[in-house]
DSSP file (Angstrom, degrees, kcal/mol; ACC not computed):
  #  RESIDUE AA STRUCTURE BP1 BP2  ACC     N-H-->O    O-->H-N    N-H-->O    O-->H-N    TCO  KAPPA ALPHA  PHI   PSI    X-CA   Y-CA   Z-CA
    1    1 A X     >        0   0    0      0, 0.0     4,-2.4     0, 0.0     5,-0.3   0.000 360.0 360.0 360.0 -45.7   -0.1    0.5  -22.1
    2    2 A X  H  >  +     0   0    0      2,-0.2     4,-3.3     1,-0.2     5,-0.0   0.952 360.0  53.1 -68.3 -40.5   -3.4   -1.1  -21.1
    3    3 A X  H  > S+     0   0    0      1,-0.2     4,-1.3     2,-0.2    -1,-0.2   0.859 105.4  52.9 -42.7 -50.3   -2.9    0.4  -17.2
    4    4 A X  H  > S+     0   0    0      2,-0.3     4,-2.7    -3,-0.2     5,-0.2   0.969 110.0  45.6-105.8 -68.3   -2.5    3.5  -18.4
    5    5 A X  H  X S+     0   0    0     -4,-2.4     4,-1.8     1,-0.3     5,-0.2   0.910 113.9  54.4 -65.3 -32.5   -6.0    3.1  -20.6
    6    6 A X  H >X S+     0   0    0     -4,-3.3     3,-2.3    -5,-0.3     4,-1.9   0.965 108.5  44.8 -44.7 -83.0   -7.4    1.8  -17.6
    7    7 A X  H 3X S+     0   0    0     -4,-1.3     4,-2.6     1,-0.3    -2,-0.2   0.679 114.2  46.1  -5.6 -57.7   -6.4    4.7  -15.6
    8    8 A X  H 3X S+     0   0    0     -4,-2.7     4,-1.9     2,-0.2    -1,-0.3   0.772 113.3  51.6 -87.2 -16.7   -7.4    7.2  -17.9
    9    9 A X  H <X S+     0   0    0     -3,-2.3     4,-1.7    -4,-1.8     3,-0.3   0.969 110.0  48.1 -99.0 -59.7  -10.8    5.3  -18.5
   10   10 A X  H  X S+     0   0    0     -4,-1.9     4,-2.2    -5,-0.2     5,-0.4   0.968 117.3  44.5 -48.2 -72.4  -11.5    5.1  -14.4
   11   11 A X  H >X S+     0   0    0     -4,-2.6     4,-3.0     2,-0.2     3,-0.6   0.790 102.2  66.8 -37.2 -50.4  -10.6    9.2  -14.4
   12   12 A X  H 3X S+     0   0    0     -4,-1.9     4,-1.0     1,-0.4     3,-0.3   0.878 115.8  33.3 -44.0 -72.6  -12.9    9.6  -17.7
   13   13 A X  H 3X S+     0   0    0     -4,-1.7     4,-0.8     1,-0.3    -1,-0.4   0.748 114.2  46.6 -68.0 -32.2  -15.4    8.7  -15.1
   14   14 A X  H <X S+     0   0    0     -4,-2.2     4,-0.7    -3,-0.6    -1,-0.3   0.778  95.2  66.4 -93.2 -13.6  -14.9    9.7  -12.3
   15   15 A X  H  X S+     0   0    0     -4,-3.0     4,-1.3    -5,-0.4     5,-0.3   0.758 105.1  54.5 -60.0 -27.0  -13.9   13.4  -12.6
   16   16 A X  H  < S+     0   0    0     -4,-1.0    -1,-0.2    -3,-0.4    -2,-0.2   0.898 112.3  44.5 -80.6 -26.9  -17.7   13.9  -13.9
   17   17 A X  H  < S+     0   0    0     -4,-0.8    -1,-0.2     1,-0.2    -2,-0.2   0.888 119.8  35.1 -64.6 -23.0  -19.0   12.3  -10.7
   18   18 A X  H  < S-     0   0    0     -4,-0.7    -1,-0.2    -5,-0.1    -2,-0.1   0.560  89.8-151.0-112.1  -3.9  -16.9   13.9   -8.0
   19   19 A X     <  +     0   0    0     -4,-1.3     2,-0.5     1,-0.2    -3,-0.1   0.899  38.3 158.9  38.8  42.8  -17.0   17.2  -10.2
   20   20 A X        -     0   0    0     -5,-0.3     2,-0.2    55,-0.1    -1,-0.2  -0.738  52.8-103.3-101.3 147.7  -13.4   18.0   -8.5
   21   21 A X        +     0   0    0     -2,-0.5    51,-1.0    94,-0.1     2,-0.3  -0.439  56.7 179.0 -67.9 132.5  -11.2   20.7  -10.9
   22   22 A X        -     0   0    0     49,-0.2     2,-0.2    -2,-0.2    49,-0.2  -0.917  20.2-166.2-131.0 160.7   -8.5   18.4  -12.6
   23   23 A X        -     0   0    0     -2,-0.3    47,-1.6    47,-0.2     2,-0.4  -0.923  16.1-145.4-161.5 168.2   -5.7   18.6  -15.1
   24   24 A X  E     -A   69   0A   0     45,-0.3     2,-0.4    -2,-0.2    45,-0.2  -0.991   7.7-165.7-162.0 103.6   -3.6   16.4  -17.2
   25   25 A X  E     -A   68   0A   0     43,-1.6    43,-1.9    -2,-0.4    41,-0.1  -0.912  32.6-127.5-112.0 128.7    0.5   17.5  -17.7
   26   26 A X  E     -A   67   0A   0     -2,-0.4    41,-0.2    41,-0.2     2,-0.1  -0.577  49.3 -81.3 -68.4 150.2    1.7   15.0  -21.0
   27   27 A X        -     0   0    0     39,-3.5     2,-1.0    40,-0.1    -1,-0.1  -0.395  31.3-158.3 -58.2 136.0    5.1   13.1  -19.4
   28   28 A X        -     0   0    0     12,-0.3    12,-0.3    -2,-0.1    -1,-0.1  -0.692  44.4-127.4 -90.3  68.9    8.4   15.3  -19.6
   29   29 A X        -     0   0    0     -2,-1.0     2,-0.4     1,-0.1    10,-0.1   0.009  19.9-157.5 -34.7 139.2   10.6   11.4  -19.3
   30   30 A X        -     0   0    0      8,-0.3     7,-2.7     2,-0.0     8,-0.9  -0.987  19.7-164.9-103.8 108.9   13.0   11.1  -16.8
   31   31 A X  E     -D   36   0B   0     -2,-0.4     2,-0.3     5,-0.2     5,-0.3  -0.948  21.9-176.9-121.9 155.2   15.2    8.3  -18.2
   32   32 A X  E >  S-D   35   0B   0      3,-1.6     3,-2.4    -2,-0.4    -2,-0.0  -0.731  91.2  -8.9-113.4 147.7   18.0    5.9  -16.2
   33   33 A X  T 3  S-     0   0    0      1,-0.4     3,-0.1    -2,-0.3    -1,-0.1   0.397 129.0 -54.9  30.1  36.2   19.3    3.7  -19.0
   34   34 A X  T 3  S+     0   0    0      1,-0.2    -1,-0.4     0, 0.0     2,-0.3   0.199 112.4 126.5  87.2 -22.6   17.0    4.5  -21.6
   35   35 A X  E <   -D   32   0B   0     -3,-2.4    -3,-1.6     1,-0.0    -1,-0.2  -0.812  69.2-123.5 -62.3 107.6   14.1    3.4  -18.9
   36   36 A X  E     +D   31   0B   0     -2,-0.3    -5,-0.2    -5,-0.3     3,-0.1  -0.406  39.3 171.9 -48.3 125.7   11.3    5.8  -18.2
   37   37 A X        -     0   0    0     -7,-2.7    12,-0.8    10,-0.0     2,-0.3   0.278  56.1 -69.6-140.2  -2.6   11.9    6.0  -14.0
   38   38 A X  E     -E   48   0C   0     -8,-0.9    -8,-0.3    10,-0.2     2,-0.3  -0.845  55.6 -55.7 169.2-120.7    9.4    8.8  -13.6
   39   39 A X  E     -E   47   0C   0      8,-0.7     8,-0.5    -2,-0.3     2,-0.3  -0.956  26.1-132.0-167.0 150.4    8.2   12.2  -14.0
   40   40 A X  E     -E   46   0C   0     -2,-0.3   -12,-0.3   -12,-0.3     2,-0.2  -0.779  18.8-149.2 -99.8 148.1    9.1   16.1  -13.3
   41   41 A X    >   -     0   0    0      4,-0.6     3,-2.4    -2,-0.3    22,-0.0  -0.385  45.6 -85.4-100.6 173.4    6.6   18.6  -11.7
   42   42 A X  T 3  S+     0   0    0      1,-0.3    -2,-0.0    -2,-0.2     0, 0.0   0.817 131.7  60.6 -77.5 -24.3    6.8   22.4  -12.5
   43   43 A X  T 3  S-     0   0    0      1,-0.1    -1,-0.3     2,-0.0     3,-0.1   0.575 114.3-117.8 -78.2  20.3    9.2   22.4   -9.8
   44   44 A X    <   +     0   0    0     -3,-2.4    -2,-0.2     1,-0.2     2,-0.1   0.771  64.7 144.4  66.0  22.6   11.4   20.2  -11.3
   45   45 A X        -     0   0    0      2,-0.0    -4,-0.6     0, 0.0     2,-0.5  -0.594  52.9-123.4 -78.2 156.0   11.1   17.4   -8.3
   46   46 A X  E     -E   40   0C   0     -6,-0.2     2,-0.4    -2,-0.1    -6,-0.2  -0.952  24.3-164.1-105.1 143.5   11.2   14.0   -9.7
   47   47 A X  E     -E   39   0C   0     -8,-0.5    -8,-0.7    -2,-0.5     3,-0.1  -1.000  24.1-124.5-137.0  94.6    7.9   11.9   -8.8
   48   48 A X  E >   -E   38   0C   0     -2,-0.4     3,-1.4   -10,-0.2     2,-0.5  -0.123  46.0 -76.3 -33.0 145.5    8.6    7.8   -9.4
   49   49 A X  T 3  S+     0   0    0    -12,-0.8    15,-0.2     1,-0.2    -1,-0.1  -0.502 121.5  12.7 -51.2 107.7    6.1    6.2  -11.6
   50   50 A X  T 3  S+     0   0    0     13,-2.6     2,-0.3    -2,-0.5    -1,-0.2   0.794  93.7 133.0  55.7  50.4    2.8    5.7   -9.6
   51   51 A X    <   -     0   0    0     -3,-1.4    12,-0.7    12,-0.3    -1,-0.4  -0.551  38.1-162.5 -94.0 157.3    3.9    7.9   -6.8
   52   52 A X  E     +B   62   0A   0     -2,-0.3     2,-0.2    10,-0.2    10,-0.2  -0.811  15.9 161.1-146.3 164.1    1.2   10.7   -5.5
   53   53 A X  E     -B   61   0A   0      8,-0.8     8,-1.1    -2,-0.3     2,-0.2  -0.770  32.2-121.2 175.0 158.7    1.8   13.4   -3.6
   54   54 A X  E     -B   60   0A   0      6,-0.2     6,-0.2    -2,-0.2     2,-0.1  -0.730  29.3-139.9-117.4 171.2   -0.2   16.9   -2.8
   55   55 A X    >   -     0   0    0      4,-2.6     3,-0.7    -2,-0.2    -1,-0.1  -0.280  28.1 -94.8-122.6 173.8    1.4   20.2   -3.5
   56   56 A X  T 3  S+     0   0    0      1,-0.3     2,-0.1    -2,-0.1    38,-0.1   0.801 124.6  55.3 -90.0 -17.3    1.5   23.4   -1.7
   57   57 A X  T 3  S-     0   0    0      2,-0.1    -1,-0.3    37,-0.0    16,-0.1  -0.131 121.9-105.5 -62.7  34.2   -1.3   24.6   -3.5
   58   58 A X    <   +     0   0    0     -3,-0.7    15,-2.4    33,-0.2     2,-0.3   0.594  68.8 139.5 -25.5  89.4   -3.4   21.7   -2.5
   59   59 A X  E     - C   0  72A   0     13,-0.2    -4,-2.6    14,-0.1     2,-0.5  -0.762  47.5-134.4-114.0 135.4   -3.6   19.4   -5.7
   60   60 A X  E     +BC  54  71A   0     11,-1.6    11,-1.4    -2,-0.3    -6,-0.2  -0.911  33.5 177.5 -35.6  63.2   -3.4   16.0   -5.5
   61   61 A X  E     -BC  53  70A   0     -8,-1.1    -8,-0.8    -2,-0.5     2,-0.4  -0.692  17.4-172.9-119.4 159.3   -1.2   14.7   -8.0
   62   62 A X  E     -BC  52  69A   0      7,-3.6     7,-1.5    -2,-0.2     2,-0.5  -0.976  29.1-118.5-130.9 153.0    0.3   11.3   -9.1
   63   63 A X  E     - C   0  68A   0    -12,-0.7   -13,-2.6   -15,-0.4   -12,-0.3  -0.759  35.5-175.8 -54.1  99.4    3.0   10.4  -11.7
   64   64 A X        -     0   0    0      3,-5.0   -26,-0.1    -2,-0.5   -15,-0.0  -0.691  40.9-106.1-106.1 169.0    1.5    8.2  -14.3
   65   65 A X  S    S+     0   0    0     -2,-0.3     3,-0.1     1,-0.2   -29,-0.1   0.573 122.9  40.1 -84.6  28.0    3.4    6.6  -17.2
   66   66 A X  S    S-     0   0    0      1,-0.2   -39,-3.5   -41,-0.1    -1,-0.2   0.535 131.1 -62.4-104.2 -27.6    1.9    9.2  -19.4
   67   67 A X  E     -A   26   0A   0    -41,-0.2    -3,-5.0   -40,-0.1     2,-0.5  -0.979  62.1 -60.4 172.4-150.7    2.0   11.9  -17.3
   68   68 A X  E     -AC  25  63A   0    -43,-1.9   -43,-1.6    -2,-0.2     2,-0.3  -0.914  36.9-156.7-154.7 134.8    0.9   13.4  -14.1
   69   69 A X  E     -AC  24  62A   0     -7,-1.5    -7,-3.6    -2,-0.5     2,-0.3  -0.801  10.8-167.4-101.3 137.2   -2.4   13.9  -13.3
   70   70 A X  E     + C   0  61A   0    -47,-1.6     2,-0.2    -2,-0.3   -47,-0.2  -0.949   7.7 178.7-127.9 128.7   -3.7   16.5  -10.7
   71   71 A X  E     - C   0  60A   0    -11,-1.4   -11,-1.6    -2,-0.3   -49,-0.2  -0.820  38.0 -90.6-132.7 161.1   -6.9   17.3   -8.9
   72   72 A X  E     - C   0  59A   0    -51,-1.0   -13,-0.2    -2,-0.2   -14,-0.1  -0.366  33.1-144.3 -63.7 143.3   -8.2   19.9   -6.2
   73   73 A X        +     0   0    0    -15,-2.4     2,-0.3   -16,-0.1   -14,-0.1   0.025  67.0  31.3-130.4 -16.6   -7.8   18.6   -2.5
   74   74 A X  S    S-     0   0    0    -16,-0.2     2,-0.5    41,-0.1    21,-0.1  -0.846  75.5 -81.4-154.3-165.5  -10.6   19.9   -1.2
   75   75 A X        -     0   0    0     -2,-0.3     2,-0.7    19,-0.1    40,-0.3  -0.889  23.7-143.6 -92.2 123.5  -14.4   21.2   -1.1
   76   76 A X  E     -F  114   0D   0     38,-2.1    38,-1.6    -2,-0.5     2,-0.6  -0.638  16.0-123.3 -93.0 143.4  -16.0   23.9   -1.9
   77   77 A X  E     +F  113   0D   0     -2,-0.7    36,-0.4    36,-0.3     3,-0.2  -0.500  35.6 161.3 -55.6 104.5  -18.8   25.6   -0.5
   78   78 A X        +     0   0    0     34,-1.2     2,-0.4    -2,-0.6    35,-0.2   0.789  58.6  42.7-115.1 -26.8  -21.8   26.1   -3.0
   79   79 A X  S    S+     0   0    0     33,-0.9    32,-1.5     2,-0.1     2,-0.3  -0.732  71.0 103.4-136.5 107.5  -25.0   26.8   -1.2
   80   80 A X  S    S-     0   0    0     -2,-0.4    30,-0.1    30,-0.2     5,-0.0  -0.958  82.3 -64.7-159.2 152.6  -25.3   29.2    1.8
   81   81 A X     >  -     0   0    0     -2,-0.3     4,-2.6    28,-0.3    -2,-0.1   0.200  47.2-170.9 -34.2  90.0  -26.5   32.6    2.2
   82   82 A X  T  4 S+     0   0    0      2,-0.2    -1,-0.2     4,-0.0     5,-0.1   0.830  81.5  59.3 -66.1 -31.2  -24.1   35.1   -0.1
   83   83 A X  T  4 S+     0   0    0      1,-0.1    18,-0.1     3,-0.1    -1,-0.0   0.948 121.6  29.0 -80.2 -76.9  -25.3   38.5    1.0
   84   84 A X  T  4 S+     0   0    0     16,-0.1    17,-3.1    17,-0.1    18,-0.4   0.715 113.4  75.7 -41.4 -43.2  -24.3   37.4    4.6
   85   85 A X  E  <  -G  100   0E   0     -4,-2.6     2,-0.4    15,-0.2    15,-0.2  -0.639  53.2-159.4-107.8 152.4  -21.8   35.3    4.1
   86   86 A X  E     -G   99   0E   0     13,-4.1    13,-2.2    -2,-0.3     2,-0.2  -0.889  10.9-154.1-104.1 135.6  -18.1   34.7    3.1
   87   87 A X  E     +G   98   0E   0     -2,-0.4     2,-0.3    11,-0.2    11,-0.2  -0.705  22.4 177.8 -92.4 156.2  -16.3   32.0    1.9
   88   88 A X  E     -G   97   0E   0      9,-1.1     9,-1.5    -2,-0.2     7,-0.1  -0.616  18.7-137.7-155.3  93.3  -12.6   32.3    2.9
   89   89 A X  E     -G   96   0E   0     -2,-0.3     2,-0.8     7,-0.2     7,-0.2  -0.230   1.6-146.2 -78.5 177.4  -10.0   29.7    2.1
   90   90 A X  E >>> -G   95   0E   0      5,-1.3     4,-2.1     1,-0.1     3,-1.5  -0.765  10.7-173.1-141.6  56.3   -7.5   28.4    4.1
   91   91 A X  T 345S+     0   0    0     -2,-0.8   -33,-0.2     1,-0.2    -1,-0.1   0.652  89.2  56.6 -57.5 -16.1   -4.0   27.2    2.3
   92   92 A X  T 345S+     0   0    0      1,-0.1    -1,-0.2     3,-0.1    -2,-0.0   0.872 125.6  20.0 -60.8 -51.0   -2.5   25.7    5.6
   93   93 A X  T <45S-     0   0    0     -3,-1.5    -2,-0.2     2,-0.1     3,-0.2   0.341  99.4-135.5-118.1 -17.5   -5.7   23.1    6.2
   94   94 A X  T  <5 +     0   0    0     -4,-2.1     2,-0.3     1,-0.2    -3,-0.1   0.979  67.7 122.2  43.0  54.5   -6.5   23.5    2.4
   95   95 A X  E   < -G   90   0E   0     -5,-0.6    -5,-1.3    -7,-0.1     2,-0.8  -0.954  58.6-137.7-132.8 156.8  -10.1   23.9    3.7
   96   96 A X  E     -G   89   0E   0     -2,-0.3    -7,-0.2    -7,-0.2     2,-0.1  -0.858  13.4-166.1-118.6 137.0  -12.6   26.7    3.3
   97   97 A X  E     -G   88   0E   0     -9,-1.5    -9,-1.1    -2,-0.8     2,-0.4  -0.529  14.6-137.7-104.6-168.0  -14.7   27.8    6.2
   98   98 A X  E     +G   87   0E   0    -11,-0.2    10,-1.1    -2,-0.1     2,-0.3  -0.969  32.2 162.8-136.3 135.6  -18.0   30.3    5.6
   99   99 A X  E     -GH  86 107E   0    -13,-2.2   -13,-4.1    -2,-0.4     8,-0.2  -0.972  45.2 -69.8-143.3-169.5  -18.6   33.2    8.1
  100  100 A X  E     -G   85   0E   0      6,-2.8   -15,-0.2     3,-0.9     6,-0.2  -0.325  40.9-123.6 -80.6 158.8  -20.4   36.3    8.3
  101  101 A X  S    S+     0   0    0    -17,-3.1     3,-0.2     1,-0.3    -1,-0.2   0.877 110.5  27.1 -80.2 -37.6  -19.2   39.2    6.0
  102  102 A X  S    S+     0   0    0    -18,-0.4     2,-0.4     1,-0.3    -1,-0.3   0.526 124.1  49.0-115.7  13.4  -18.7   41.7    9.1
  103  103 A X    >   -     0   0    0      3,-0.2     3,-1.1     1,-0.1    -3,-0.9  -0.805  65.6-169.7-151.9 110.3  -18.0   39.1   12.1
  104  104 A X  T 3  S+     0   0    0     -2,-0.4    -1,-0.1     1,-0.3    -6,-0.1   0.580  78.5  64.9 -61.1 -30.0  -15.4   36.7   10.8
  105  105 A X  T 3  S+     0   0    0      1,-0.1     2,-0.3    -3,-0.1    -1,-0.3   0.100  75.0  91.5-134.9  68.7  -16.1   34.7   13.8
  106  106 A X  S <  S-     0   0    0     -3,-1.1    -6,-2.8    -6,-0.2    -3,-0.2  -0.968  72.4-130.8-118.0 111.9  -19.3   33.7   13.3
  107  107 A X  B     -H   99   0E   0     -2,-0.3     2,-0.4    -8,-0.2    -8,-0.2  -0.001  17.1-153.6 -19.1 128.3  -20.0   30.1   11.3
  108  108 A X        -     0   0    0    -10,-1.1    -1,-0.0   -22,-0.1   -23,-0.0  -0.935  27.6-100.2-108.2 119.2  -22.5   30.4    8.6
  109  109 A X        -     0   0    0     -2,-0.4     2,-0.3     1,-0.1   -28,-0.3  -0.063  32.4-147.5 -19.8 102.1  -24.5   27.0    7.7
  110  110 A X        +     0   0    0      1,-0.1   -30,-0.2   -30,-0.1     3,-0.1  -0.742  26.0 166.3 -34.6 106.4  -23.4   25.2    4.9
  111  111 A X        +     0   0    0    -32,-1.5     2,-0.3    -2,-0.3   -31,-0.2   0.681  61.6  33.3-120.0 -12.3  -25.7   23.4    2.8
  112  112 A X        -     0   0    0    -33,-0.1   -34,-1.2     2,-0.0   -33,-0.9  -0.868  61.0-173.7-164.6 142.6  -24.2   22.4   -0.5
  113  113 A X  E     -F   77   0D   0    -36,-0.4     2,-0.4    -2,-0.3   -36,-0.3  -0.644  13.4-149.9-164.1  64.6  -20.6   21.5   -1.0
  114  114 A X  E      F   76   0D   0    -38,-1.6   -38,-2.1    -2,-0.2   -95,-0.1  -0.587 360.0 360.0 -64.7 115.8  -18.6   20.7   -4.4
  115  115 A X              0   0    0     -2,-0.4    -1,-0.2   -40,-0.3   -94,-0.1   0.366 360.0 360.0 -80.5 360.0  -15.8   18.3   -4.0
């Protein structure tokens, strides 16, 4: 019980620093002999207790023995030129690039970045 309020007291904090999108599923138990042995995802996979894994939507998430916490994977782009430019993500690389709104491959300069 006190790891777990640990845990949630290190997230508490750090989700306002790293300003990454995050979410919190209460535990469905999975029990072996009355034992709590892990936790189920919305696909139904079972995830041992302090396991991570990323998703095909690219979320981070780990099995905690409360539940399973999950957070975005990647950055977003926040300050570059908007009338020119496009943001266009990328589910393969679970990155986003920026290029110009009528020639796709031309880079636009990135200045600003939310993780």
């Amino acid at each position: 019980m006190r790891t777990a309020l640990v845990c949630l007291l290190v997230l508490a904090i750090s989700v306002p620093l790293s300003n990454a999108a995050c979410f919190f599923q209460p535990l469905k138990p999975v029990k072996s002999d009355g034992e709590i042995i892990g936790c189920r995802d919305s696909k139904g996979e079972l995830h041992e207790i302090g396991s991570s894994w990323k998703t095909n939507d690219c979320l981070c998430c780990s099995c905690l023995k409360d539940g399973i916490n999950c957070c975005t994977d990647y950055a977003t782009p926040s300050v570059y030129d908007r009338e020119k430019c496009i943001s266009i993500f990328n589910k393969v690389t679970c990155a986003y690039k920026v290029v110009e709104k009528d020639d796709h491959s031309k880079v636009c300069p990135v200045r600003g970045w939310v993780a």
